[in-house]
Residue, then its C-alpha position, 0 to 999 in steps of 0.5 A: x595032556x590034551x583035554x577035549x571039551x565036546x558036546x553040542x553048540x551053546x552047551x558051554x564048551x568055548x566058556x568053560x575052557x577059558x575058564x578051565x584053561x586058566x584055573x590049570x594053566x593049561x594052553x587053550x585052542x578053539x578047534x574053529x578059531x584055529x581053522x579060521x586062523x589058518x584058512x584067513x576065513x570065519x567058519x560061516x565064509x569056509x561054509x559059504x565058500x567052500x562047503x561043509x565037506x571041505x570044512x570037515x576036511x580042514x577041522x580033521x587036519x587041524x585035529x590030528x595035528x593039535x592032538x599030536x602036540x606034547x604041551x598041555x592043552x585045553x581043546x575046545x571042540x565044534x559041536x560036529x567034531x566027534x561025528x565025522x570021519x573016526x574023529x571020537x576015537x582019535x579024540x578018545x585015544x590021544x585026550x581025556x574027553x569030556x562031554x558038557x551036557x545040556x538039555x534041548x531046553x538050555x540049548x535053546x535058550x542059549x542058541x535063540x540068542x545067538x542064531x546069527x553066529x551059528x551057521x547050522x542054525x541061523x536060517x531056522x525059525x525060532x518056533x522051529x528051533x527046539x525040534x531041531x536041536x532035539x533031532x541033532x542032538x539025538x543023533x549027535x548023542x551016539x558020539x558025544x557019549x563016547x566021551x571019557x567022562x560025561x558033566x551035566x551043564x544044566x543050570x550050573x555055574x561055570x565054576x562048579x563044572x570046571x571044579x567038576x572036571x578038575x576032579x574028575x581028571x585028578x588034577 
């Protein structure tokens, strides 16, 4: 079984899949730690470098062949992963899906902290910085909600929403 985790940047995916992953003992890929593994590159350099139509491309190549595996895996996915090309439904088909969701206001809180790693949004002004993720979001939203399941991750601890997915999945 493949467990996919999505939802936007900051809202707890690469954290609760540790966690996840460990409390199952289930393996456990980062979608963008295993495209910067295979093109020797971190994803702001395969932004720089080779633009964000070339890294859709590679994240497509490395979903498919991830999802076709037959262990038991944690998949923790970029926050654009499920927007492009048919990707939410290859996701839907070959996982269970999970959407963490989190409010424009965590989001925030979360991200201002972290700018400097986010390629999307490390050249936004921090007063800037709610209205963007609240326009993302919502157009992020008609994918994210094609999710299997949905968990709020708002003011949670990670335990309480891992437990959560334990049982939404009956594991």
């Amino acid at each position: 079984m493949v467990i996919s985790l999505i939802g936007y940047m900051g809202c707890g995916k690469s954290h609760i899949s540790k966690i996840l992953s460990d409390k199952i003992n289930f393996k456990l890929i980062d979608l963008d730690k295993e495209i910067s593994r295979r093109n020797k590159l971190t994803i702001p350099e395969i932004f720089e470098k080779k633009g964000e139509i070339q890294f859709r491309k590679l994240e497509r190549e490395a979903l498919e062949e991830i999802l076709a595996s037959e262990e038991n895996l944690v998949l923790s996915l970029g926050g654009g992963t499920p927007v492009y090309y048919n990707n939410m439904e290859i996701i839907n088909l070959n996982s269970k899906s999970i959407f963490l969701r989190a409010s424009v206001g965590t989001l925030y809180e979360r991200l201002s902290k972290q700018k400097e790693k986010r390629p999307l949004i490390a050249n936004i002004a921090d007063e800037d910085l709610p209205e963007f993720i609240a326009k993302h979001l919502f157009e992020r939203n008609a994918f994210y909600s094609k999710a299997q399941f949905s968990i709020n991750t708002d003011s949670r601890d990670p335990e309480d929403i891992v437990q959560e997915i334990v049982e939404k999945l009956y594991l």
